[in-house]
The first five atom37 places (N, CA, C, CB, O) and aatype in JSON, in Angstrom:
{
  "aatype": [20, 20, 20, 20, 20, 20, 20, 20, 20, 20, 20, 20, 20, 20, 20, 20, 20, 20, 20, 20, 20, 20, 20, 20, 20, 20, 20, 20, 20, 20, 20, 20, 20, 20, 20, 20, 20, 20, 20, 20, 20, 20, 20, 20, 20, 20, 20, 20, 20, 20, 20, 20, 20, 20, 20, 20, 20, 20, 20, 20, 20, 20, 20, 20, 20, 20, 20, 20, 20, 20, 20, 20, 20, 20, 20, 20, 20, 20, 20, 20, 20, 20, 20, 20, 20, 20, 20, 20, 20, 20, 20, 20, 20, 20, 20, 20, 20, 20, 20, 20, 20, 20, 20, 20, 20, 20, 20, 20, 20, 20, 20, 20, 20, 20, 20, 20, 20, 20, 20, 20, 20, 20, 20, 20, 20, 20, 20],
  "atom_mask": [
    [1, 1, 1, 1, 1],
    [1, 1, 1, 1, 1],
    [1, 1, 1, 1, 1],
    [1, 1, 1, 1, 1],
    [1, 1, 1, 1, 1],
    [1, 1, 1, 1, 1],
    [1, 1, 1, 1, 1],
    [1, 1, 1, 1, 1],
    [1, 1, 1, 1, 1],
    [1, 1, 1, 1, 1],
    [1, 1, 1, 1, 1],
    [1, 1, 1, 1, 1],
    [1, 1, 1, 1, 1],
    [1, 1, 1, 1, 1],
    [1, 1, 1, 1, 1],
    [1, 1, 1, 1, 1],
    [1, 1, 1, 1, 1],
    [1, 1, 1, 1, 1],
    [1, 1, 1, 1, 1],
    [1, 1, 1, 1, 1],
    [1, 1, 1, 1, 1],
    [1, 1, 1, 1, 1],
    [1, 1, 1, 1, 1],
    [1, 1, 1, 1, 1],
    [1, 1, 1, 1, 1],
    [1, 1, 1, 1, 1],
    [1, 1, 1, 1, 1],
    [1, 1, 1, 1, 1],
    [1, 1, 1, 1, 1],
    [1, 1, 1, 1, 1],
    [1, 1, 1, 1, 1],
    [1, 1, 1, 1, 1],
    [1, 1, 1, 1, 1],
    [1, 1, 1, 1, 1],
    [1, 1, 1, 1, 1],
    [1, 1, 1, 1, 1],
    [1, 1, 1, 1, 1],
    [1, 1, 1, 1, 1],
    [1, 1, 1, 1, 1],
    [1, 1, 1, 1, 1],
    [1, 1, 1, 1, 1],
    [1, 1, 1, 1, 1],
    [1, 1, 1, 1, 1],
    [1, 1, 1, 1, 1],
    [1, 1, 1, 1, 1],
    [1, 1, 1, 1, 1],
    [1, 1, 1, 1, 1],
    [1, 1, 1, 1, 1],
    [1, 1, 1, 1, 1],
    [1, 1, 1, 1, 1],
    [1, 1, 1, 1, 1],
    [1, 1, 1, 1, 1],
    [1, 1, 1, 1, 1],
    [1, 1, 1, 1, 1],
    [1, 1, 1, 1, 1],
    [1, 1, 1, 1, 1],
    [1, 1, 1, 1, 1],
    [1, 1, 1, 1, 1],
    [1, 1, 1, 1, 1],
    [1, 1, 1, 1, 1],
    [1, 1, 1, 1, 1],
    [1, 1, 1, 1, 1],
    [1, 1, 1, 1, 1],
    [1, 1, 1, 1, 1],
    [1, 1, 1, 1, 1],
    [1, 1, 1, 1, 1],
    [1, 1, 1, 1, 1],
    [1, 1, 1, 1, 1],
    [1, 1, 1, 1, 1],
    [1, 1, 1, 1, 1],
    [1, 1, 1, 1, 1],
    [1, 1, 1, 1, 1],
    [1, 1, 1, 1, 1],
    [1, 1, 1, 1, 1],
    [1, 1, 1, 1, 1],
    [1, 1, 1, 1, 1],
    [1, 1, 1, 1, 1],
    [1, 1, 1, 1, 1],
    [1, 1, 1, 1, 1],
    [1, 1, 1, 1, 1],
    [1, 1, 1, 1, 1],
    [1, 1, 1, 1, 1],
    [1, 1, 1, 1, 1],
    [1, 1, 1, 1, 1],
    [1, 1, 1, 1, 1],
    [1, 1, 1, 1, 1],
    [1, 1, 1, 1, 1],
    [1, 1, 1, 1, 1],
    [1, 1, 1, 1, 1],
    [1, 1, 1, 1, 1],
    [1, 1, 1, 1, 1],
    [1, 1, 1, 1, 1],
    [1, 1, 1, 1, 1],
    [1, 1, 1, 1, 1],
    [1, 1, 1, 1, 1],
    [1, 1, 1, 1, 1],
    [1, 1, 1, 1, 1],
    [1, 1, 1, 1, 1],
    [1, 1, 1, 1, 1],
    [1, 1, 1, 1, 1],
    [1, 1, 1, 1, 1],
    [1, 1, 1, 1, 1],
    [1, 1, 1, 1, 1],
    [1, 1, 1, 1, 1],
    [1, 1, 1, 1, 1],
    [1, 1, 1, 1, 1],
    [1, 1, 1, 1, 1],
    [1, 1, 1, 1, 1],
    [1, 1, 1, 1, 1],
    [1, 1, 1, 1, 1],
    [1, 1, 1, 1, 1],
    [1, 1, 1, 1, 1],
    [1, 1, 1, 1, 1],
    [1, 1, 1, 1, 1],
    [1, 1, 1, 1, 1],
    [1, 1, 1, 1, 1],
    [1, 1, 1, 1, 1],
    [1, 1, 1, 1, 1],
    [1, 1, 1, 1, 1],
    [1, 1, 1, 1, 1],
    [1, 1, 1, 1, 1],
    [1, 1, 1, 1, 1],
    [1, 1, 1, 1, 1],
    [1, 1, 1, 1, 1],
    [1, 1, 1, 1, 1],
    [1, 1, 1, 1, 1],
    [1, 1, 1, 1, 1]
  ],
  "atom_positions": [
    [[43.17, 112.24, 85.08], [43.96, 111.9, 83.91], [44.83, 113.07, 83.47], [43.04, 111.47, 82.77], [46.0, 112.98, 83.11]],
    [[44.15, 114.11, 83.55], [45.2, 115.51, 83.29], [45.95, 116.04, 83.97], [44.77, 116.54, 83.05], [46.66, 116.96, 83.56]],
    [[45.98, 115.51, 85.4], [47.39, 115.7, 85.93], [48.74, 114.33, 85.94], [47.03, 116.13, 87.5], [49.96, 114.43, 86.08]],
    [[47.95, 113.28, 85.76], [48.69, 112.16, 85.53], [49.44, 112.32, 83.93], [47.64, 110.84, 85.7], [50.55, 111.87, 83.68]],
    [[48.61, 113.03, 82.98], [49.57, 113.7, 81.92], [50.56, 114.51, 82.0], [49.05, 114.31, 81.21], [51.72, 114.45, 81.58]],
    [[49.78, 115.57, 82.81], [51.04, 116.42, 83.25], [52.41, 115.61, 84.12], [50.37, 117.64, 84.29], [53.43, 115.22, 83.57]],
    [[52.3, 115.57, 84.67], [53.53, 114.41, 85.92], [54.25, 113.28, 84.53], [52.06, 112.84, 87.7], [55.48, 113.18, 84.48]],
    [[53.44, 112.54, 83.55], [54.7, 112.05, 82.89], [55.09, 113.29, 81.97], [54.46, 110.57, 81.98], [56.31, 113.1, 82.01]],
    [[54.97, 114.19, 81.34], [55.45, 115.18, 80.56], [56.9, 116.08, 81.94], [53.73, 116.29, 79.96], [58.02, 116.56, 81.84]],
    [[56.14, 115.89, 82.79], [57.32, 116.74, 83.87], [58.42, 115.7, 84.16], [56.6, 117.3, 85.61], [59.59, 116.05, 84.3]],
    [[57.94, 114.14, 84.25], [59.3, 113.59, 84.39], [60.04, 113.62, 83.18], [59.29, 112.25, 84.86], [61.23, 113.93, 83.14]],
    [[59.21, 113.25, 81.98], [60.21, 112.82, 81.14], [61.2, 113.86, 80.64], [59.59, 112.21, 80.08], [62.39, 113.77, 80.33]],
    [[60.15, 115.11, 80.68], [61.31, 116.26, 80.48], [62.73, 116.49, 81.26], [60.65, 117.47, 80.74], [63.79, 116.9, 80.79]],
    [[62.32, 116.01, 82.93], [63.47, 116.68, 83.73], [64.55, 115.22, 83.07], [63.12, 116.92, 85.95], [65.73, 115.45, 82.8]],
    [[64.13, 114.17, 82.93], [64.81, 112.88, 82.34], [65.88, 113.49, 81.01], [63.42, 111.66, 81.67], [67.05, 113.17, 80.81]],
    [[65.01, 114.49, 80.18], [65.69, 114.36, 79.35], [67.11, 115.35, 79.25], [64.82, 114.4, 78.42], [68.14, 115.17, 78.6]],
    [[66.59, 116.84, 80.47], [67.65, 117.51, 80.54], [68.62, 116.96, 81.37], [67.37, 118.66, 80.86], [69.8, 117.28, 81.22]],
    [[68.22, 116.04, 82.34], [69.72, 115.04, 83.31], [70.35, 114.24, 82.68], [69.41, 113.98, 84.53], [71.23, 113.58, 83.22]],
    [[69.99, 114.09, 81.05], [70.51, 112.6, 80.38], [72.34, 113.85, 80.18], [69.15, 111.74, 78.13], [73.46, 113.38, 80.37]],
    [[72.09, 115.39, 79.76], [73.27, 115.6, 79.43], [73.99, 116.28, 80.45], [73.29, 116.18, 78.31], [73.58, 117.22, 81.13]],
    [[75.42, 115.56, 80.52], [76.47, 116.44, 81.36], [76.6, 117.77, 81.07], [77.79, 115.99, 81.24], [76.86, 117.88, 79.88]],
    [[76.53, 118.97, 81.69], [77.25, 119.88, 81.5], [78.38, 120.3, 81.64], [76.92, 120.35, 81.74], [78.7, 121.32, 81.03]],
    [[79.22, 119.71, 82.4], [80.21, 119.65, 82.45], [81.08, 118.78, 81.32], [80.24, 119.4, 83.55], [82.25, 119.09, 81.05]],
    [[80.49, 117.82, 80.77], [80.94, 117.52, 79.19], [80.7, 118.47, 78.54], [80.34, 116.43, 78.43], [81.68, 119.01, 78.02]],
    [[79.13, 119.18, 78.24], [79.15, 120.08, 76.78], [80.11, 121.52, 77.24], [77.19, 120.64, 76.2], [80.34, 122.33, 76.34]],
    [[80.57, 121.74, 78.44], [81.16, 122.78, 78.57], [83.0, 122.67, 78.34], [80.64, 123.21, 79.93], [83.83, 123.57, 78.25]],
    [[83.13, 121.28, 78.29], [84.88, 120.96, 78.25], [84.52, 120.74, 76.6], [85.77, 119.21, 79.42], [85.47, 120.03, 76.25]],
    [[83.83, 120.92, 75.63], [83.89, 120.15, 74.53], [84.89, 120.14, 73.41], [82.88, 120.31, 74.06], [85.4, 119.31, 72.66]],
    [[84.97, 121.81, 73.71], [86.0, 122.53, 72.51], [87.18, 123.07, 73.27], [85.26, 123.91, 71.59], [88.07, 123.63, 72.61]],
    [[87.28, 122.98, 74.57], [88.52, 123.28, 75.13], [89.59, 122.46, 75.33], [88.34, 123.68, 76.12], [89.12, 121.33, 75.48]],
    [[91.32, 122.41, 75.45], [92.04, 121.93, 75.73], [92.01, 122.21, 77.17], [92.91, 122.1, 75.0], [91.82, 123.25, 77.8]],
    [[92.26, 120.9, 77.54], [93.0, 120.89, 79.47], [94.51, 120.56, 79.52], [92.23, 119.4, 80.67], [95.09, 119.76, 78.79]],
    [[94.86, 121.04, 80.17], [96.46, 120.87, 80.56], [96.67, 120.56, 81.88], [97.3, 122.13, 80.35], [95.96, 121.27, 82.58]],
    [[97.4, 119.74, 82.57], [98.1, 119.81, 83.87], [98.95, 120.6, 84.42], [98.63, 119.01, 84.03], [100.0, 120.82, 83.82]],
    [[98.72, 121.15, 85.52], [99.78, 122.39, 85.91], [100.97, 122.14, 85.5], [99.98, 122.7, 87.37], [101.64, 122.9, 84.8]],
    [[101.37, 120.86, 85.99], [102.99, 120.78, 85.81], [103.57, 120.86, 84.23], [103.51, 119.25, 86.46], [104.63, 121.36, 83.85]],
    [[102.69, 120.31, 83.56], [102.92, 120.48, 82.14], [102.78, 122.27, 81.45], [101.72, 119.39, 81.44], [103.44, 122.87, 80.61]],
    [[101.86, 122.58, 82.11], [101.59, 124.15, 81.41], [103.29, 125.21, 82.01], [99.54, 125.07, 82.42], [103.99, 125.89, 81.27]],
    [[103.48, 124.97, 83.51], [104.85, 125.45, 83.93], [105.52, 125.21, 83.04], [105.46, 124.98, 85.03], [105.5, 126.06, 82.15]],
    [[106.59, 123.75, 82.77], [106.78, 123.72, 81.13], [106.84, 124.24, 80.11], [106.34, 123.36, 80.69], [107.92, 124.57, 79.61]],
    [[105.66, 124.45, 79.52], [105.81, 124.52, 78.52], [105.35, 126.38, 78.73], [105.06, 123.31, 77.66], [105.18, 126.96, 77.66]],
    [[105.2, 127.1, 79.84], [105.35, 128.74, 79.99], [106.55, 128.64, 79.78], [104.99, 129.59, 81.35], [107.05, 129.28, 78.86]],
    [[107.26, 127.83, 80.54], [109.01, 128.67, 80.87], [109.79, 128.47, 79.84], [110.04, 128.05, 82.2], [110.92, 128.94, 79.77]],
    [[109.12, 127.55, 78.68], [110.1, 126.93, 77.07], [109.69, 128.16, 76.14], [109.4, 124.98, 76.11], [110.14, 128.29, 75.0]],
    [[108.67, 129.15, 76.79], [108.11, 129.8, 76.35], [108.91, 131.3, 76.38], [106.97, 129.56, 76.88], [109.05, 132.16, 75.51]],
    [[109.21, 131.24, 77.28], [109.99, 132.26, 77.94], [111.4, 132.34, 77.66], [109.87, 132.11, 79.28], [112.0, 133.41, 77.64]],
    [[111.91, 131.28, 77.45], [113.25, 130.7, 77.31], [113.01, 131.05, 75.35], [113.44, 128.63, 78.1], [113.92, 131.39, 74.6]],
    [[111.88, 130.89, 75.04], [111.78, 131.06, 73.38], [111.94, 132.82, 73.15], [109.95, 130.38, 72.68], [112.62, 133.35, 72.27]],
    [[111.2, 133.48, 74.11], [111.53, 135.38, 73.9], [113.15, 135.62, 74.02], [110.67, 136.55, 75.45], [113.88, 136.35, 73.35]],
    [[113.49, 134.63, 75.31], [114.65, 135.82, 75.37], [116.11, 134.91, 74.32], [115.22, 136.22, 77.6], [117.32, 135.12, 74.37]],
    [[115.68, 134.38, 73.85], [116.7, 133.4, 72.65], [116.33, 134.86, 71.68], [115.9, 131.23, 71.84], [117.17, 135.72, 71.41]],
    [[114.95, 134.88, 71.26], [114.49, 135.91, 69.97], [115.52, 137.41, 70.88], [112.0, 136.21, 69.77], [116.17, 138.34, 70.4]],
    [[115.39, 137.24, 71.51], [116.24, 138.97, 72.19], [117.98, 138.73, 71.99], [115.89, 139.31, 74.56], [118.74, 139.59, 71.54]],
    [[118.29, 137.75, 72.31], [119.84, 137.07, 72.48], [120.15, 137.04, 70.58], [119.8, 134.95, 73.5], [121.27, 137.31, 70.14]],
    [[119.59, 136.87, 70.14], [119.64, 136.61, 68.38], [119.14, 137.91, 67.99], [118.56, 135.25, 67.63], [118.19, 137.55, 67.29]],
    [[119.14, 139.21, 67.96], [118.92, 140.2, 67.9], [118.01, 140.98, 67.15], [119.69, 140.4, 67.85], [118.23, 141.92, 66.38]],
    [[116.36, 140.14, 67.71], [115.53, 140.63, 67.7], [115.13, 141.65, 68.12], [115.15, 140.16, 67.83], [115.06, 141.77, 69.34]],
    [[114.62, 142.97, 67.07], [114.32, 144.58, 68.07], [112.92, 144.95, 67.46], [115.69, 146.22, 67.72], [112.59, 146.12, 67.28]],
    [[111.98, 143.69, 67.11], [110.76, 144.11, 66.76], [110.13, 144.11, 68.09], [110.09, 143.27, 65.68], [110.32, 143.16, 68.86]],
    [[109.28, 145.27, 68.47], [108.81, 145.2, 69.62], [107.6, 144.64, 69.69], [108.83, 146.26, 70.13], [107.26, 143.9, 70.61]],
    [[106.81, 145.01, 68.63], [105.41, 144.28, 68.0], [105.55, 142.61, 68.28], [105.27, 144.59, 66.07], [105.12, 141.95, 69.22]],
    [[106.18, 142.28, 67.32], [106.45, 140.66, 67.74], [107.13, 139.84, 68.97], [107.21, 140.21, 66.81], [106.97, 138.63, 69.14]],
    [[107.92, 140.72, 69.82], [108.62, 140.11, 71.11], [107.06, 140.22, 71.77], [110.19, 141.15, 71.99], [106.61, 139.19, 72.27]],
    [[106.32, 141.3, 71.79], [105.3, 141.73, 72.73], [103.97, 140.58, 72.52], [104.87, 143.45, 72.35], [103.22, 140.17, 73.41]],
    [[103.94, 140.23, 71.14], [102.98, 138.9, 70.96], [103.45, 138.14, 72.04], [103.11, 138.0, 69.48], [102.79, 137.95, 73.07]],
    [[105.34, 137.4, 71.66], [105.25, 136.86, 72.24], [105.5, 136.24, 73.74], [105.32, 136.73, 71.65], [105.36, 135.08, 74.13]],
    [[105.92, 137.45, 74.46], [105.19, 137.52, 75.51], [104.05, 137.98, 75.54], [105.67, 137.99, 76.22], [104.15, 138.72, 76.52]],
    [[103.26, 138.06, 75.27], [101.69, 138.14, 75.36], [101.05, 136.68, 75.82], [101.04, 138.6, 73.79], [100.28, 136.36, 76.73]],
    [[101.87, 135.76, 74.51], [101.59, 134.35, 74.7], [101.8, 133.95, 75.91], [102.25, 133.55, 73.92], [100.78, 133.68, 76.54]],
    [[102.73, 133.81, 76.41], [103.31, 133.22, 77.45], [102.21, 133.71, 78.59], [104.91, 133.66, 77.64], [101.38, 132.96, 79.11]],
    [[102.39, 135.02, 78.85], [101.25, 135.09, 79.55], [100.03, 135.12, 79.5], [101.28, 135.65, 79.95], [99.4, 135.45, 80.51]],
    [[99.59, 134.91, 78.73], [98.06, 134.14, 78.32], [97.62, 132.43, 79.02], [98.15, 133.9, 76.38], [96.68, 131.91, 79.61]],
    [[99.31, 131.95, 78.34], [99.55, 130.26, 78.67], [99.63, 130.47, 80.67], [101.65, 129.45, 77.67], [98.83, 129.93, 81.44]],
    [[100.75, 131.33, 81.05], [100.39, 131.51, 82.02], [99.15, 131.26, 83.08], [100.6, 132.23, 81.82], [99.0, 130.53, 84.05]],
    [[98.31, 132.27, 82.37], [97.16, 132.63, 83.05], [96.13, 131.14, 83.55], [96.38, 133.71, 81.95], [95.28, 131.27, 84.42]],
    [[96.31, 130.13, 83.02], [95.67, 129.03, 82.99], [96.22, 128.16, 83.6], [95.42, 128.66, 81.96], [96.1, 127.0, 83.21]],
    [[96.93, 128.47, 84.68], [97.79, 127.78, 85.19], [97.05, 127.73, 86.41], [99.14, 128.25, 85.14], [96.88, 128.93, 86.64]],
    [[96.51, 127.11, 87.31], [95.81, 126.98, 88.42], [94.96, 125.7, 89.1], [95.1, 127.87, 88.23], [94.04, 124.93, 88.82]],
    [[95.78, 125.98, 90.08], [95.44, 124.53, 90.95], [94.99, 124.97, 92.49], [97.01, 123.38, 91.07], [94.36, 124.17, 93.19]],
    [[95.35, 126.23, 92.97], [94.42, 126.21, 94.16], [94.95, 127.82, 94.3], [94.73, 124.88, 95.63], [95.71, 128.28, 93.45]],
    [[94.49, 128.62, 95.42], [94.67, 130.15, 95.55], [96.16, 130.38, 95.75], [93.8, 130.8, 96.83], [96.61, 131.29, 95.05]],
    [[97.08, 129.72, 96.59], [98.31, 129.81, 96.84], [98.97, 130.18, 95.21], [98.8, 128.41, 97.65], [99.34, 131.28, 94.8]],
    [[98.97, 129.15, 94.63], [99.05, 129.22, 93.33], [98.64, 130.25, 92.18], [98.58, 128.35, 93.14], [99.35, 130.53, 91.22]],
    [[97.29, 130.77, 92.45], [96.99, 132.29, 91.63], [97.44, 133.27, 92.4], [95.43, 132.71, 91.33], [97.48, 134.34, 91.79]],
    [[97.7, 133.31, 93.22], [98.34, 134.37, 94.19], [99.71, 134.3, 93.58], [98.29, 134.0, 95.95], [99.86, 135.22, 92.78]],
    [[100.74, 133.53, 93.68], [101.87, 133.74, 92.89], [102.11, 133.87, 91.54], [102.48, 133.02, 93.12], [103.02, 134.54, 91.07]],
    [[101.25, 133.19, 90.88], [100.83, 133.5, 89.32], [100.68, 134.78, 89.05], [99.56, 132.9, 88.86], [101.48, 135.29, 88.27]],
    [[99.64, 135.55, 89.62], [99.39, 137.13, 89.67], [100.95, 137.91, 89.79], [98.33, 137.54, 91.17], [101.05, 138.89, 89.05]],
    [[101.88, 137.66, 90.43], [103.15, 138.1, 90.35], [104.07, 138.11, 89.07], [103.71, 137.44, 91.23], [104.78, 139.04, 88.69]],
    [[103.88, 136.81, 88.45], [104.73, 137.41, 87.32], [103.78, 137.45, 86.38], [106.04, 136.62, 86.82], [104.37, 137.95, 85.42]],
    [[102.6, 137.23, 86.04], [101.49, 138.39, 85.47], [102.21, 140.03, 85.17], [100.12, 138.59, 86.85], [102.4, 140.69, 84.15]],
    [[102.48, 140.24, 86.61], [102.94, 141.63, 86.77], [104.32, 142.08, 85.77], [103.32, 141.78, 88.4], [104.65, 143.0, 85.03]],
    [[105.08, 140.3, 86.46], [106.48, 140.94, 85.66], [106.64, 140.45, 83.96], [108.05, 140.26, 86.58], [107.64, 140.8, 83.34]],
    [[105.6, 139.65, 83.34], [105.09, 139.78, 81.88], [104.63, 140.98, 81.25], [104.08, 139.0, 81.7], [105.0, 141.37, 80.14]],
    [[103.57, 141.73, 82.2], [103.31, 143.06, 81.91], [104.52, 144.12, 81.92], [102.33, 143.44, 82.83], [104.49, 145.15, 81.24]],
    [[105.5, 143.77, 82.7], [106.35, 144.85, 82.84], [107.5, 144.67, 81.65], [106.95, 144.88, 84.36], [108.21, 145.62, 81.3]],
    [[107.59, 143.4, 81.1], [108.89, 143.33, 80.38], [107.75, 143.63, 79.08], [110.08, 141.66, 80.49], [108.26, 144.3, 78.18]],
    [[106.51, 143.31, 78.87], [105.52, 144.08, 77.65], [106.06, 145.95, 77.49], [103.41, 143.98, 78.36], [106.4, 146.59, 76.49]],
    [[105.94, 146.29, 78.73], [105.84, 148.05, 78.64], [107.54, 148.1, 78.28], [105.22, 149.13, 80.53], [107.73, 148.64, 77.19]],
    [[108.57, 147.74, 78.86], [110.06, 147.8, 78.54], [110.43, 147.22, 77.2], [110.85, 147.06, 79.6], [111.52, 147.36, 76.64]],
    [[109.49, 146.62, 76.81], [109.76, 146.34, 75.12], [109.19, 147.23, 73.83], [109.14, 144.93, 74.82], [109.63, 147.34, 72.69]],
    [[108.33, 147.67, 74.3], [107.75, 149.21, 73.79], [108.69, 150.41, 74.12], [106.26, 149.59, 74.56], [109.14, 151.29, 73.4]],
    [[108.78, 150.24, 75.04], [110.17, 151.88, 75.45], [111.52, 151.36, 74.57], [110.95, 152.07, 77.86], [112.39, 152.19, 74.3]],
    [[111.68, 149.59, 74.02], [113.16, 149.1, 73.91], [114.07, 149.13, 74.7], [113.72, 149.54, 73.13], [115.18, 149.3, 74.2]],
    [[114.0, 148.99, 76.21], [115.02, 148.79, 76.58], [114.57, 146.8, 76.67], [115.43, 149.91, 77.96], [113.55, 146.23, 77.08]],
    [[115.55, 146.38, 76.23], [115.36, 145.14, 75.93], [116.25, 143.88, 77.35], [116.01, 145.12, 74.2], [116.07, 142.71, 77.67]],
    [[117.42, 145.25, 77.9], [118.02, 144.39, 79.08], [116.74, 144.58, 80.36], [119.83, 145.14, 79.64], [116.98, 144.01, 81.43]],
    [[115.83, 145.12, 80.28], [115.15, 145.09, 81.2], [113.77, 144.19, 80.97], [115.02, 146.39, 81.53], [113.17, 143.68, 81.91]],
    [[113.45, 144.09, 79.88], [112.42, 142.76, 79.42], [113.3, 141.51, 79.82], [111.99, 142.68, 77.51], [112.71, 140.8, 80.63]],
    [[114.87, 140.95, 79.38], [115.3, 139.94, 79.69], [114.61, 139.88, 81.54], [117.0, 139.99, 79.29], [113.92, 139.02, 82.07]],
    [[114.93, 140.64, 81.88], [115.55, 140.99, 83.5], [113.64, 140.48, 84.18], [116.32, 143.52, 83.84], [113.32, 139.56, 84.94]],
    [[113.01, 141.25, 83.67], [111.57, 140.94, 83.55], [111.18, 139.42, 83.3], [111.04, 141.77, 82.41], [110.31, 139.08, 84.11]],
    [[111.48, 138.62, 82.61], [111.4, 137.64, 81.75], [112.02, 136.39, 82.59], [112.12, 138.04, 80.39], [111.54, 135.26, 82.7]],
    [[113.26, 136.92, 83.19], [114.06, 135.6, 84.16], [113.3, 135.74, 85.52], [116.05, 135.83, 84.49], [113.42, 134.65, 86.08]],
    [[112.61, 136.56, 86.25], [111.71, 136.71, 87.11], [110.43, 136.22, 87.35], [111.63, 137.58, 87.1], [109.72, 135.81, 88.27]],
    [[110.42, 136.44, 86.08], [108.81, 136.03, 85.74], [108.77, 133.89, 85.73], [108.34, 136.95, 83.56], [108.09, 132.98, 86.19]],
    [[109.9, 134.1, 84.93], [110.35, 132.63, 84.67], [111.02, 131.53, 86.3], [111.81, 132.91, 83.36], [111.1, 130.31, 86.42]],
    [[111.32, 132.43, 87.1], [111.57, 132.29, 88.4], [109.93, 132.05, 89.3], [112.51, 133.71, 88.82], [109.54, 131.12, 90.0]],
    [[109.49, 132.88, 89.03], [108.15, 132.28, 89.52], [107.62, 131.25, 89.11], [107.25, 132.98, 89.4], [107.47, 130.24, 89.81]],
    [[107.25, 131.36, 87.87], [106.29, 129.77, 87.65], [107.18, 128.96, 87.87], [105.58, 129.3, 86.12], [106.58, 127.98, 88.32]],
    [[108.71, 128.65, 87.82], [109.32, 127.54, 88.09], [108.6, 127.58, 89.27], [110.82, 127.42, 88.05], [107.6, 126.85, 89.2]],
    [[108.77, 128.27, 90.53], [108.74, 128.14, 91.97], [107.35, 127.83, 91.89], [109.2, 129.39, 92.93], [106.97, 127.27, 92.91]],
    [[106.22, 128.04, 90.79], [105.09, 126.88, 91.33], [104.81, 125.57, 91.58], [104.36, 126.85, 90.81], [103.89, 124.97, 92.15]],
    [[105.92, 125.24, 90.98], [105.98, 123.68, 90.96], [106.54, 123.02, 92.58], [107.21, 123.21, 89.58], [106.88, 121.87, 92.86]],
    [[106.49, 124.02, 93.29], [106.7, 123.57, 95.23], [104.8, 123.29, 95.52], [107.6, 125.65, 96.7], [104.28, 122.27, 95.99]],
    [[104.18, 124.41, 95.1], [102.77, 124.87, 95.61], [101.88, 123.86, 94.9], [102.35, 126.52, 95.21], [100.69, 124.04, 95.17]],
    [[102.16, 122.68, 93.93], [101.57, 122.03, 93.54], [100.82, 120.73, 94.6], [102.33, 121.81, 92.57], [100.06, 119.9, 94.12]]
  ]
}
């Protein structure tokens, strides 16, 4: 009888931890995006810094948020290695138009910025 106790206490338990997805309680509080949509809405992103640079924005603090953003939004962009492999590239050139907006030279963040914006377009082949 006391192992026939034990055995329903062991099923019903493993019953009760299979009743929940983890993969539900782990998506619960996150947004998902589709690659093609996140490209989008990086490069409207991008297209939003260098408007703030073209309209003669020279806060470096706030251009640097927002590229910060962009490459943050960036970063979540992934659909297979081909794809983080080129992602990691303008990673690089987000970081680089970050450090050229701190020094102020601001034609070289644009220059940074249309590169960067040249890549994630070009993810949309690797999809």
């Amino acid at each position: 009888m006391k192992i026939l106790k034990s055995a329903v206490i062991a099923f019903s338990l493993a019953a009760t931890l299979g009743s929940f997805s983890t993969t539900a309680v782990a998506e619960a509080g996150r947004t998902t995006y589709k690659p093609g949509d996140l490209i989008t809405t990086v490069a409207e992103k991008i297209d939003g810094v260098v408007a703030a640079i073209n309209n003669g924005s020279e806060d470096s603090e706030q251009l640097g948020v927002l590229i910060k953003n962009a490459s943050n939004l960036a970063e979540e962009i992934n659909a297979n290695d081909k794809v983080a492999r080129e992602n990691s590239k303008a990673t690089k050139h987000f970081k680089a138009a970050i450090a050229s907006t701190k020094s102020g030279d601001l034609q070289a963040t644009k220059d940074h910025l249309a590169k960067a914006k040249e890549v994630i377009v070009g993810l949309r082949k690797l999809l």
